[in-house]
C-alpha positions as CSV (number, residue, x, y, z in Angstrom):
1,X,-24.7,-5.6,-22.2
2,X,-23.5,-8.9,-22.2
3,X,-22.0,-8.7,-25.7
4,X,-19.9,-5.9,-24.6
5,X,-18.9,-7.5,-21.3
6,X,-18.2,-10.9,-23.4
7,X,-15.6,-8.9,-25.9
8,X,-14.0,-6.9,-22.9
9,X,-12.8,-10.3,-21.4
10,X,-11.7,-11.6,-24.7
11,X,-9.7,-8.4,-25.2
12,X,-8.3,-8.4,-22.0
13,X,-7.3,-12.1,-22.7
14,X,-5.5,-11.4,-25.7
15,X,-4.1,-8.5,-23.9
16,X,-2.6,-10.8,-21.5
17,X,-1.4,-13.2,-23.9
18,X,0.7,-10.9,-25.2
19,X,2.1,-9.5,-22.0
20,X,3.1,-12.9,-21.4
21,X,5.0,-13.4,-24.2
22,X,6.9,-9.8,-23.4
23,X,7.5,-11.0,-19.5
24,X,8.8,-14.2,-21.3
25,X,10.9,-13.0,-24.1
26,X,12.0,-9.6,-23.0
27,X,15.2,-8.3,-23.4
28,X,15.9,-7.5,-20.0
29,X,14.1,-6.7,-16.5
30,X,13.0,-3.7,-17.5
31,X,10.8,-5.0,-20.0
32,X,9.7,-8.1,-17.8
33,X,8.4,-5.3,-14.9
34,X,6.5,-3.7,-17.4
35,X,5.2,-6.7,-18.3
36,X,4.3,-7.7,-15.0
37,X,2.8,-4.5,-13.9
38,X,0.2,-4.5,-17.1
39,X,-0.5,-8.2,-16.6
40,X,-1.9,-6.6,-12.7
41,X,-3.6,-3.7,-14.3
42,X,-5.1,-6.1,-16.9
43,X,-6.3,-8.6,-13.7
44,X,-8.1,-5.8,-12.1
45,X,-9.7,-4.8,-15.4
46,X,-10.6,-8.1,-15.8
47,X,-12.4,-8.6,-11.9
48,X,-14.0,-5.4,-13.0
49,X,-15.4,-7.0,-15.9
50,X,-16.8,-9.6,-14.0
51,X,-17.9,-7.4,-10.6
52,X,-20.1,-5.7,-13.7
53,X,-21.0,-9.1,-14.9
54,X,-22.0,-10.8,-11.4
55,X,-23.4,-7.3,-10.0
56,X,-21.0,-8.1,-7.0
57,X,-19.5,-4.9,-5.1
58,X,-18.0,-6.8,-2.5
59,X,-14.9,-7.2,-5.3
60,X,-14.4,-4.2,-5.3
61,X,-11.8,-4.5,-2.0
62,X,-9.9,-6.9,-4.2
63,X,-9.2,-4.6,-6.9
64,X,-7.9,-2.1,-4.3
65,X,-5.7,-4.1,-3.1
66,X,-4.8,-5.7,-6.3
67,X,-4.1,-2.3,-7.5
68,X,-1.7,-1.0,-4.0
69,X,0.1,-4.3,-4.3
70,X,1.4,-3.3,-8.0
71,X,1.9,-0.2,-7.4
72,X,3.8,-0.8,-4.3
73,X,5.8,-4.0,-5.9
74,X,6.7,-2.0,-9.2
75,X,7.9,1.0,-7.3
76,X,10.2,-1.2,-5.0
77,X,11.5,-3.2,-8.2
78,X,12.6,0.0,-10.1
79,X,14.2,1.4,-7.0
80,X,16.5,-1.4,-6.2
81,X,16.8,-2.4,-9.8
82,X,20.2,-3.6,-10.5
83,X,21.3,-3.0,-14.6
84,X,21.6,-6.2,-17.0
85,X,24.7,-5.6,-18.7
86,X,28.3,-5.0,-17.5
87,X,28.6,-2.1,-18.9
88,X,25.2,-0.6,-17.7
89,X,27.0,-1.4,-14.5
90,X,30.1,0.2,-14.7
91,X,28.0,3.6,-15.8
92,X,25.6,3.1,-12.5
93,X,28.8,2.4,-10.6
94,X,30.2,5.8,-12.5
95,X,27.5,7.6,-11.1
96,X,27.3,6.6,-8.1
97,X,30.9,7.2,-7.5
98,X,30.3,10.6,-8.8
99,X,27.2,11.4,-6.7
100,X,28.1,13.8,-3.4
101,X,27.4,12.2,-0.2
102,X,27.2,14.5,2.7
103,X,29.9,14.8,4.8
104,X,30.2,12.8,8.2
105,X,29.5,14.9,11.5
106,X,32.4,14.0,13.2
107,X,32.3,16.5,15.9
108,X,29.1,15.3,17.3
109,X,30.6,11.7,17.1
110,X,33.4,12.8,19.0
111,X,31.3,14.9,21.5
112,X,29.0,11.5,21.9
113,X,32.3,9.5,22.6
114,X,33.9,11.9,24.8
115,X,30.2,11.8,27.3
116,X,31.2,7.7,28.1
């Protein structure tokens, strides 16, 4: 057992070696939250690994929370996510322009204003 738990960690190592060389070197933010959201899921697999390895249970909170504060983070990130190039831009500004906002209720404004 302690073979296998001994190449797991190397493998998740290596794994995270090259996840920090794509957060580093990638082309643009995209990339780099991918990167950053594998090098969490790689940091709970790894305090996995070692909850197996210790027999300790009471990690397992930590990998919870580990796990809700990536998903949480990367969710927010790509939400609000501005694009990298200028003319990535001017095509999200495009579409945004283009997008149909609903129309302002300006007789319940005016009823609101007309009650002071």
């Amino acid at each position: 057992m302690t073979v296998v738990l001994t190449i797991s960690g190397v493998l998740l190592l290596a794994a995270a070696v090259i996840t920090a060389y794509r957060l580093l070197a990638g082309p643009d933010s995209l990339d780099r939250l991918v990167a950053v959201d594998t090098i969490i899921a790689l940091t709970v697999c790894g305090v996995m690994v070692w909850s197996v390895y210790s027999r300790d249970t009471t990690l397992v909170p930590s990998i919870v929370a580990l796990s809700v504060v990536g998903f949480v983070g990367s969710v927010s990130v790509a939400r609000f996510r501005v694009s990298d190039t200028p003319e990535k831009r001017k095509a999200a500004a495009a579409a945004a322009a283009r997008t149909p906002h609903p129309p302002h209720d300006t007789e319940s404004r005016d009823r609101r204003q007309e009650k002071r």
